[in-house]
C-alpha positions in Angstrom: 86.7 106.0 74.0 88.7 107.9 71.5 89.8 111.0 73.4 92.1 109.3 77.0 92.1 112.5 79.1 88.4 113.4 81.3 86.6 115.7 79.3 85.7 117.9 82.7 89.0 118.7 84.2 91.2 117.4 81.3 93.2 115.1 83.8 95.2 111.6 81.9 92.7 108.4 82.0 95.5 106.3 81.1 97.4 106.8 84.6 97.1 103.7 86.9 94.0 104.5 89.2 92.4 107.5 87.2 89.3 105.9 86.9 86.7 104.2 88.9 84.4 101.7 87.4 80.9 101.8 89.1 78.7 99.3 88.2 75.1 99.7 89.1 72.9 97.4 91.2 69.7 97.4 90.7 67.0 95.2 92.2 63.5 94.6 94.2 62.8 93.6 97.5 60.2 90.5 98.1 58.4 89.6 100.9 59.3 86.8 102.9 56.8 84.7 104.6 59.3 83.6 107.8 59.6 87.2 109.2 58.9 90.5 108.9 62.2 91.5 107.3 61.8 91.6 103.4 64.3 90.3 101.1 66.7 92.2 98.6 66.8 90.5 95.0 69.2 91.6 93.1 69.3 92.2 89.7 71.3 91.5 86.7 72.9 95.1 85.9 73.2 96.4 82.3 75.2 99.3 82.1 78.5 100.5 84.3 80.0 104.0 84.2 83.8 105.4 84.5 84.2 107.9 86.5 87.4 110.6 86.6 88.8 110.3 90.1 90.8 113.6 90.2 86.9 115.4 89.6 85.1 112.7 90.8 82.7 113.4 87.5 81.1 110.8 85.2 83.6 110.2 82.2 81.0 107.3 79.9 78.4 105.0 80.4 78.9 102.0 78.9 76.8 98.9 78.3 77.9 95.6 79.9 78.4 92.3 77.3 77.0 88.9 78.8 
């Protein structure tokens, strides 16, 4: 990220708390042969985004490294 302010409401990303780091969870559900309740498998995730928390806007998505 070469520019360190939000690019929607121009607000300092280099404060402590600026930013939120959301990382997305994605996954299926199964079904389970015990109940009628079906499982939630979770996934492994591949991206994560920044977000501005004075806007509350998306800043980047970025990819995660394993």
């Amino acid at each position: 990220m070469s520019d360190l302010s939000c690019p929607n409401c121009g607000a300092d990303l280099t404060a402590p708390q600026s930013v939120r780091i959301a990382e997305y969870r994605f996954g299926h559900l199964e079904k389970t042969s015990q109940g009628s309740d079906p499982a939630y498998k979770i996934d492994r995730p591949d991206t994560f985004t920044l977000l501005c928390n004075a806007c509350k806007r998306l800043v980047r998505t970025l990819p995660l490294e394993g």
